[in-house]
C-alpha positions, 0 to 999 in steps of 0.5 A, spaced: 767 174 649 773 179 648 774 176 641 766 179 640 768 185 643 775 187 638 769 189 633 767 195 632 761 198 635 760 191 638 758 190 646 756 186 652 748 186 654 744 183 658 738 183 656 734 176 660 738 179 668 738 185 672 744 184 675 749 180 670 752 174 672 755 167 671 749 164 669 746 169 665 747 169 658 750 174 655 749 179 648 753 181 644 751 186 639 752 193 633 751 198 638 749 202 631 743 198 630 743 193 637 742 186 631 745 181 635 751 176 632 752 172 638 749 170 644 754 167 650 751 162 655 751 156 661 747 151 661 748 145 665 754 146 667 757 146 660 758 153 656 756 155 650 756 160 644 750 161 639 753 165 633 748 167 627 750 164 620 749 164 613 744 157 611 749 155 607 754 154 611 751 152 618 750 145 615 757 144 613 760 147 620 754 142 624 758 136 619 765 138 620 764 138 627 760 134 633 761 140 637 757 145 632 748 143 634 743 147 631 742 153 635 739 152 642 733 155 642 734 160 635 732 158 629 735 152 626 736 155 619 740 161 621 744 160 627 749 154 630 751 152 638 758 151 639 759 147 645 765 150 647 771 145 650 769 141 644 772 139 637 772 146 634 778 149 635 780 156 638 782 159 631 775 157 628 771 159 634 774 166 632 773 165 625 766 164 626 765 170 630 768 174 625 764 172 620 758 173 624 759 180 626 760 181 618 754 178 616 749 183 621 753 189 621 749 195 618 750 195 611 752 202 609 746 206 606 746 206 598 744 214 596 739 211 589 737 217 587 739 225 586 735 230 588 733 234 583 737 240 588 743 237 588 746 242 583 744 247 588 747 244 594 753 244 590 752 251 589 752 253 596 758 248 598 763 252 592 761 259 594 762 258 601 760 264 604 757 263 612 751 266 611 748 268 605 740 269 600 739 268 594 732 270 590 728 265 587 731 267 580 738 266 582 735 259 585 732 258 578 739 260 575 742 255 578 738 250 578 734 250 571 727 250 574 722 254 579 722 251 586 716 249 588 713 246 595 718 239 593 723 244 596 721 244 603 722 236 603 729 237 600 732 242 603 733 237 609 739 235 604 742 241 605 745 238 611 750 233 607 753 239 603 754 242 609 748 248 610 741 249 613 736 252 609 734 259 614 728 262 613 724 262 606 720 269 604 714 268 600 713 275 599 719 277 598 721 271 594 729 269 597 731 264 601 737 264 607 742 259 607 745 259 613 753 253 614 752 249 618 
């Protein structure tokens, strides 16, 4: 478990206690998006590790080694059981921990497409002022097109720039950008 707990975000739960203790499996998980890679338990006396693992790797690891089951009550497919106090030794127990934390952490998240307002975004973040309004004209300079109502879906990007869309006057035809 203390290997487990040298990754980042990674953390003890409890979810099948009330009050943790020695007969009670533990959890470990990403805090960024709870996954678990391991499940630490005792099951008749004996202790046990369950870890998350590539298919492709599984039946290898179960060939290598007779301490290595197919995961107890997990899917056979995805997850392998290390007797612990078996023939795995030490340091491949912390490999496969290692291995496992990597193969569920979140993934960083892929931007696919730009926003057809990036460029005034970067307008916004170069000028630098606190506070300031631009006219829809000004807007339209920047950009090369009329805002329309897909302005009120995008303005939330701003943010990533470092501003706040403030207040948006039909009447008056201006905007309010506001630094976050």
């Amino acid at each position: 478990m203390n290997t487990a707990l040298t990754f980042p975000g990674a953390y003890e739960d409890y979810p099948f206690a009330e009050i943790p203790g020695e007969d009670h499996t533990t959890v470990m998980r990403h805090s960024a998006d709870k996954k678990s890679f391991a499940f630490i338990m005792r099951h008749n006396g004996r202790l046990y590790l369950n870890l998350k693992c590539d298919p492709l790797e599984a039946g290898f690891l179960r060939q290598a080694f007779t301490g290595i089951l197919p995961g107890y009550h997990m899917s056979h497919t995805h997850w392998n059981t290390i007797v612990i106090g078996s023939d795995v030794p030490e340091e491949e127990i912390k490999r496969q921990i290692g291995n496992r934390y990597i193969l569920v952490k979140p993934k960083a998240k892929r931007r696919t497409a730009v926003s057809k307002y990036e460029p005034l975004w970067k307008h916004l973040q170069a000028d630098g002022r606190d506070t300031f309004l631009m006219t829809y004209d000004a807007i339209q300079a920047v950009l090369g097109f009329d805002i329309d109502h897909s302005f009120l879906n995008a303005k939330k990007e701003a943010a990533q720039f470092g501003y706040a869309v403030g207040k948006i006057s039909m009447k008056e035809k201006h905007v309010t950008f506001d630094k976050m």
